[in-house]
C-alpha positions as a printed NumPy array, in Angstrom:
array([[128.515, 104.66 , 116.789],
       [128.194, 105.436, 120.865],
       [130.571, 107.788, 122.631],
       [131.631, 105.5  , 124.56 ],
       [134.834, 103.202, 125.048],
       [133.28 , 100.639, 128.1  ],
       [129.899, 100.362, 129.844],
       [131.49 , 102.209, 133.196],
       [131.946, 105.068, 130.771],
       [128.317, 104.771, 129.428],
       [126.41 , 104.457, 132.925],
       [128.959, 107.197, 134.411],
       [127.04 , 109.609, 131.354],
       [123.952, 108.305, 131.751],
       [123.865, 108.788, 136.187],
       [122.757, 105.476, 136.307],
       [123.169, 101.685, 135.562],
       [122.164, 100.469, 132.059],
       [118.861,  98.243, 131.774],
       [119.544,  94.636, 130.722],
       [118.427,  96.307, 127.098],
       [120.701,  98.902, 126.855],
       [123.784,  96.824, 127.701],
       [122.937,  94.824, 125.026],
       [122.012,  97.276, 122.651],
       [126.131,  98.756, 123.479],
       [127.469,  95.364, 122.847],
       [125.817,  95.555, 119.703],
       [126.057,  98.752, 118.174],
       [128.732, 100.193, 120.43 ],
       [131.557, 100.137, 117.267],
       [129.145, 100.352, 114.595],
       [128.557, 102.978, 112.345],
       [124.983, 105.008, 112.181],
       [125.072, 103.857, 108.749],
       [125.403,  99.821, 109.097],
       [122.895,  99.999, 111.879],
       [120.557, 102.   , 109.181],
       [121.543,  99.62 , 106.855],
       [119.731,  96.656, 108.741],
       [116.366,  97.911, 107.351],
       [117.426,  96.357, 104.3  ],
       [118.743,  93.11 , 105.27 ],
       [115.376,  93.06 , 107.427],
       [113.316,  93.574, 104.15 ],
       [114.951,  90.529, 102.561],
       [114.522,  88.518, 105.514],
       [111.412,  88.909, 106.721],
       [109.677,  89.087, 103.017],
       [111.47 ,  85.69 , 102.482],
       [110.583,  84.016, 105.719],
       [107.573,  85.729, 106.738],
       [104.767,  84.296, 103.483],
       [106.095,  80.843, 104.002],
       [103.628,  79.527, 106.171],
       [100.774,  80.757, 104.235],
       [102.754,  79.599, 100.992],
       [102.763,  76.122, 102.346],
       [ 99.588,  75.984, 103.404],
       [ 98.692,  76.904,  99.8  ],
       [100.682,  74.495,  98.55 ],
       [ 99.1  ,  71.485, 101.336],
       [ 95.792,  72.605, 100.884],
       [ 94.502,  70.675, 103.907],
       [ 90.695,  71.194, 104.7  ],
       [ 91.537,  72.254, 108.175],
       [ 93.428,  74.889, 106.706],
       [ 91.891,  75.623, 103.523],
       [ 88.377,  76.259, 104.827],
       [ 89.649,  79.511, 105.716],
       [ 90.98 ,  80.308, 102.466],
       [ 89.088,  83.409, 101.332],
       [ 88.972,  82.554,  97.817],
       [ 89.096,  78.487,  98.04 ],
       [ 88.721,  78.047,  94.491],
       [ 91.715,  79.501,  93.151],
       [ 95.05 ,  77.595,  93.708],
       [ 98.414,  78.998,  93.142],
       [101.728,  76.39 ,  92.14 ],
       [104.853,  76.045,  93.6  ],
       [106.63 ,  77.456,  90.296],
       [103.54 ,  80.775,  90.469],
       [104.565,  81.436,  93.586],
       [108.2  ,  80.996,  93.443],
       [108.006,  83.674,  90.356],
       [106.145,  86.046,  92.488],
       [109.28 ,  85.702,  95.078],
       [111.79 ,  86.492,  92.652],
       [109.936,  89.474,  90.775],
       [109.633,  91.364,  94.297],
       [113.482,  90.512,  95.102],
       [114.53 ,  91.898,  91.885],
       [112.642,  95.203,  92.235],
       [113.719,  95.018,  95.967],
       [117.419,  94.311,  94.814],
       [116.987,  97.156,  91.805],
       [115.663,  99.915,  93.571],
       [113.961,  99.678,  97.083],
       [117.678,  98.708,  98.534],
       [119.178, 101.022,  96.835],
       [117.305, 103.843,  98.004],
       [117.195, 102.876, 101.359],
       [121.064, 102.794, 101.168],
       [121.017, 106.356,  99.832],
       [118.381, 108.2  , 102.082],
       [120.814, 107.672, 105.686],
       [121.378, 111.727, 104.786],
       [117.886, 112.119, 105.564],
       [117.941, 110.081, 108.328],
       [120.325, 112.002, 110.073],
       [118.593, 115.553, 108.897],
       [115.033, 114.431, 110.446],
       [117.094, 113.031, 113.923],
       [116.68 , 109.232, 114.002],
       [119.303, 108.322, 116.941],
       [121.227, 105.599, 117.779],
       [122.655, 106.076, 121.06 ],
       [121.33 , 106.184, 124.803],
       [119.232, 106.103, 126.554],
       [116.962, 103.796, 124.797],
       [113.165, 104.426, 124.527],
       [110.818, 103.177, 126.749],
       [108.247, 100.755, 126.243],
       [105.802, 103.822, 126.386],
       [107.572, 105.981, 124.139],
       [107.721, 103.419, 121.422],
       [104.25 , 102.132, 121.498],
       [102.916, 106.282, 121.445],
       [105.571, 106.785, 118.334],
       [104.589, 103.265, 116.501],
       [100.511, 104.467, 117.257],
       [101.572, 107.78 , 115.472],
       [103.725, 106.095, 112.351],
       [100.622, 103.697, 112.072],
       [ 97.827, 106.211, 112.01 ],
       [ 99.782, 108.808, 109.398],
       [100.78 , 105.674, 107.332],
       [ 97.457, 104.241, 107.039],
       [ 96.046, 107.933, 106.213],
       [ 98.411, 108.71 , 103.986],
       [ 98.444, 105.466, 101.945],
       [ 94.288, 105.555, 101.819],
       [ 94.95 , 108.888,  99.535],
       [ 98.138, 107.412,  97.207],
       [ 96.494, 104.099,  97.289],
       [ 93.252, 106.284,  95.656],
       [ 95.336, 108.154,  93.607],
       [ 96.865, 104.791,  91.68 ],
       [ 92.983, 104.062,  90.679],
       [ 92.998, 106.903,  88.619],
       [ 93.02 , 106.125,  85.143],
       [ 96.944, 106.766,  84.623],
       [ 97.314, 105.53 ,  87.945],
       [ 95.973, 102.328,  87.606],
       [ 96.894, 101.635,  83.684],
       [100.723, 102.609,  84.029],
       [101.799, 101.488,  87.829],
       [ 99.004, 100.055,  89.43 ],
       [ 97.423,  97.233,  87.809],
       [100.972,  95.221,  88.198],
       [100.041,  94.629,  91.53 ],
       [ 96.228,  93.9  ,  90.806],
       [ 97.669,  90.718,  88.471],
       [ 97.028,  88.967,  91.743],
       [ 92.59 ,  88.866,  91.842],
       [ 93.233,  86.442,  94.569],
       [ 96.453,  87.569,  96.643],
       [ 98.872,  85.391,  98.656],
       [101.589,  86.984, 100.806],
       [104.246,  87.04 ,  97.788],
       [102.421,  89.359,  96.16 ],
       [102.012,  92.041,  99.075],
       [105.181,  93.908,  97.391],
       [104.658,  92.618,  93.976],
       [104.128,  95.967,  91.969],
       [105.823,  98.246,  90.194],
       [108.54 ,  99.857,  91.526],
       [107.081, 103.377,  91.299],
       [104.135, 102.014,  93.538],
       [106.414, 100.46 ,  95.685],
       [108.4  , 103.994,  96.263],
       [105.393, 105.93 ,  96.431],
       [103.665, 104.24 ,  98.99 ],
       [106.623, 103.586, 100.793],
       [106.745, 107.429, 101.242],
       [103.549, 106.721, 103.581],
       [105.706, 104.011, 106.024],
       [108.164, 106.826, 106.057],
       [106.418, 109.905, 106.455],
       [105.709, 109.121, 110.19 ],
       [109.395, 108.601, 111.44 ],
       [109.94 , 112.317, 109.858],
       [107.221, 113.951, 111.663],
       [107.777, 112.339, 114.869],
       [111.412, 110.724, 114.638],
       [112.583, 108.019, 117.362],
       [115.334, 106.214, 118.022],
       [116.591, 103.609, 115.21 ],
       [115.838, 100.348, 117.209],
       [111.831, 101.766, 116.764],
       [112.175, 102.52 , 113.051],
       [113.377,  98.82 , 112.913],
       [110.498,  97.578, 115.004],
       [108.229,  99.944, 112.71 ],
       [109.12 ,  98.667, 109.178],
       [108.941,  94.73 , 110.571],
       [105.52 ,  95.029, 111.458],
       [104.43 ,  96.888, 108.413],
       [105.949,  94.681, 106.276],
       [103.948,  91.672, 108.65 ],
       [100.859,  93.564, 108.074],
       [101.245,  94.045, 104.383],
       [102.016,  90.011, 104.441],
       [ 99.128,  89.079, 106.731],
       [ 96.538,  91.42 , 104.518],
       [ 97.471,  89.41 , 101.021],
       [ 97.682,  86.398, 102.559],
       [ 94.703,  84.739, 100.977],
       [ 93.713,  83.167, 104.68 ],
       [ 91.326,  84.634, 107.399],
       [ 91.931,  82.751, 110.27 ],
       [ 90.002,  83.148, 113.621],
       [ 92.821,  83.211, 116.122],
       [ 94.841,  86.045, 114.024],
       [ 95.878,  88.275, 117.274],
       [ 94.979,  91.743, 114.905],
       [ 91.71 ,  90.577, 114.864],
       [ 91.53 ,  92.184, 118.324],
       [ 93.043,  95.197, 117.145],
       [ 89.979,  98.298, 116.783],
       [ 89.001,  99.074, 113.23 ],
       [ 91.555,  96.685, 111.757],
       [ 90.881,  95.92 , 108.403],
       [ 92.847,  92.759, 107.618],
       [ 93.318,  89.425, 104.723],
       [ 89.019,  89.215, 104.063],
       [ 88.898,  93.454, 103.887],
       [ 91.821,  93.929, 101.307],
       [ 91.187,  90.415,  99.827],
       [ 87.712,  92.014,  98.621],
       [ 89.88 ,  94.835,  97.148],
       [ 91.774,  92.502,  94.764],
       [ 89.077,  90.506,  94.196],
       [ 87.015,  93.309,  92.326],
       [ 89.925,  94.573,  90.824],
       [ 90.654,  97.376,  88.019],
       [ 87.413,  98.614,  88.744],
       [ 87.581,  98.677,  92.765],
       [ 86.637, 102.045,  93.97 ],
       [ 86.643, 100.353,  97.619],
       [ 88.581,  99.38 , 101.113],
       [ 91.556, 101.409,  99.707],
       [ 93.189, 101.356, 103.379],
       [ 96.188,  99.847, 103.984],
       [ 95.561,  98.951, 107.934],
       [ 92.151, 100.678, 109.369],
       [ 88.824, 100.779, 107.893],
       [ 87.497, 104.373, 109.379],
       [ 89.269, 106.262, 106.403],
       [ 87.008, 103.704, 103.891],
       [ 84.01 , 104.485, 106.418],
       [ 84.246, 107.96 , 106.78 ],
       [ 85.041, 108.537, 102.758],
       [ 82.393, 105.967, 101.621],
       [ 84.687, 103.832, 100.348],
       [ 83.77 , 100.442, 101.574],
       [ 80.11 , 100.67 , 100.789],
       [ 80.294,  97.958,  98.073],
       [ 82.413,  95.33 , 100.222],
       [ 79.79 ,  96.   , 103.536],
       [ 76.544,  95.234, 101.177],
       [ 78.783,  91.84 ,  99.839],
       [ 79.701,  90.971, 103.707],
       [ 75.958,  90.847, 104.155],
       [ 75.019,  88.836, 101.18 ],
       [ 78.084,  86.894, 102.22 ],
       [ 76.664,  86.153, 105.997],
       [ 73.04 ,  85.233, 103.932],
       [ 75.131,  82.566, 101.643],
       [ 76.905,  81.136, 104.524],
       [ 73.434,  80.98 , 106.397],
       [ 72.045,  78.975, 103.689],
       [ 75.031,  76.139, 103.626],
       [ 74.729,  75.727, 107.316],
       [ 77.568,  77.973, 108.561],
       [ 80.386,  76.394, 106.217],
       [ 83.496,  78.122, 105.095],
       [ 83.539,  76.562, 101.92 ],
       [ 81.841,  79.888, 100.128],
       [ 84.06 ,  81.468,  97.683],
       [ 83.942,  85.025,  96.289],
       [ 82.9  ,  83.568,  93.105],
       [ 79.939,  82.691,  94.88 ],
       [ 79.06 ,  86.445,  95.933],
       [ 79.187,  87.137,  92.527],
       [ 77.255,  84.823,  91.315],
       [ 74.803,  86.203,  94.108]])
């Protein structure tokens, strides 16, 4: 909740008139408590999960060429009533224990210094702190993400999530909900080393949750923007991950692919990206080859 009763009040403290942003973000937030505006990670997580795969869930569902010749794994289809199940299994676990904890942890929160008043960041500040939260996440979650292909790992939390050999963007938070906590530590890890103001912990959990989406989408479309992004990994990197399954010892990272690069961890996925360019050499440049095709290979 701000300090202040009126606008006058909040420029007078501030030496200087409120950007268009910041008059908003008082009209918002200005008799709200630390803890609702917290609280909107949550109600973001069970928006943007529901609204966010339906695109790629109705394209699944369509299965139009001009679509579905970017499918990464053409072959295998996924129902309505498959899907739908998926939905509901991650809103349970979300319901049961991610929302609860995220209710819970505002104490830490508060200890680490997220803020909610003004001034608000700049557009400089935020990307620097969103660069930092990416790069620790990604780090972070290449080592846990390891970790759950140990043996116990994989056996007792892990291999809920790896039901899905051929992911769609349902299944990007279908696990168990140990994984789900544990590598949810990662996303969160950043904001405590370098903490920021709440509207950039809002902006920072929407876009992991889009990248987690985009990544087990099942779809590797040209004109993705992140495609552009350096060392991105993306949908045909983590796709390969799934696809091997159980036994995948490779592309462990969540966003990048230096961690993989540096650790020798994609060395399996690079040699089937080359007999993957040979294959689509051979049937004139088509999309129509499947990973059931590298195998065969």
């Amino acid at each position: 909740m701000l300090p202040f009763q009126s606008i006058q009040e909040a420029e007078a403290s501030l030496g200087r008139n409120m950007t268009i942003g910041e008059t908003l973000w008082f009209k918002y937030s200005a008799n709200k408590s630390d803890y609702f505006l917290y609280c909107h990670n949550t109600i973001f997580l069970f928006i943007f999960y529901t609204l966010l795969p339906l695109p790629y869930a109705i394209a699944e569902l369509l299965r139009s060429y001009k679509v579905d010749r970017f499918k990464i794994q053409p072959k295998v289809k996924h129902s309505l009533r498959q899907m739908f199940k998926c939905y509901k299994d991650v809103m349970t676990v979300f319901t049961v224990a991610v929302g609860p904890l995220q209710l819970c942890s505002f104490p830490v929160v508060q200890a680490i210094g997220i803020r909610t008043g003004l001034p608000l960041p700049s557009a400089s500040e935020m990307f620097w702190q969103l660069l930092v939260y990416v790069l620790v996440e990604d780090y972070t979650n290449y080592w846990l993400h390891r970790m759950l292909h140990s043996k116990w790992g994989y056996d007792k939390i892990h291999r809920i999530h790896h039901e899905y050999t051929a992911p769609i963007g349902y299944a990007a938070s279908y696990a168990h909900w140990a994984e789900i906590l544990i590598l949810g530590f990662a996303s969160f890890l950043g904001p405590m080393i370098v903490p920021g103001h709440m509207i950039t912990l809002w902006l920072w959990m929407i876009l992991r949750q889009m990248e987690a989406i985009e990544t087990h989408c099942g779809y590797d479309f040209p004109w993705t923007p992140s495609k552009y992004i350096p060392f991105y990994g993306g949908a045909e990197y983590h796709d390969y991950h799934h696809f091997v399954g159980g036994k995948s010892q490779s592309n462990f990272a969540s966003v990048f692919t230096y961690c993989d690069y540096i650790y020798g961890t994609d060395k399996g996925y690079r040699y089937q990206k080359e007999v993957f360019a040979k294959l689509r050499e051979k049937s004139g440049g088509k999309y129509e080859i499947s990973m059931e095709d590298l195998k065969a290979e």
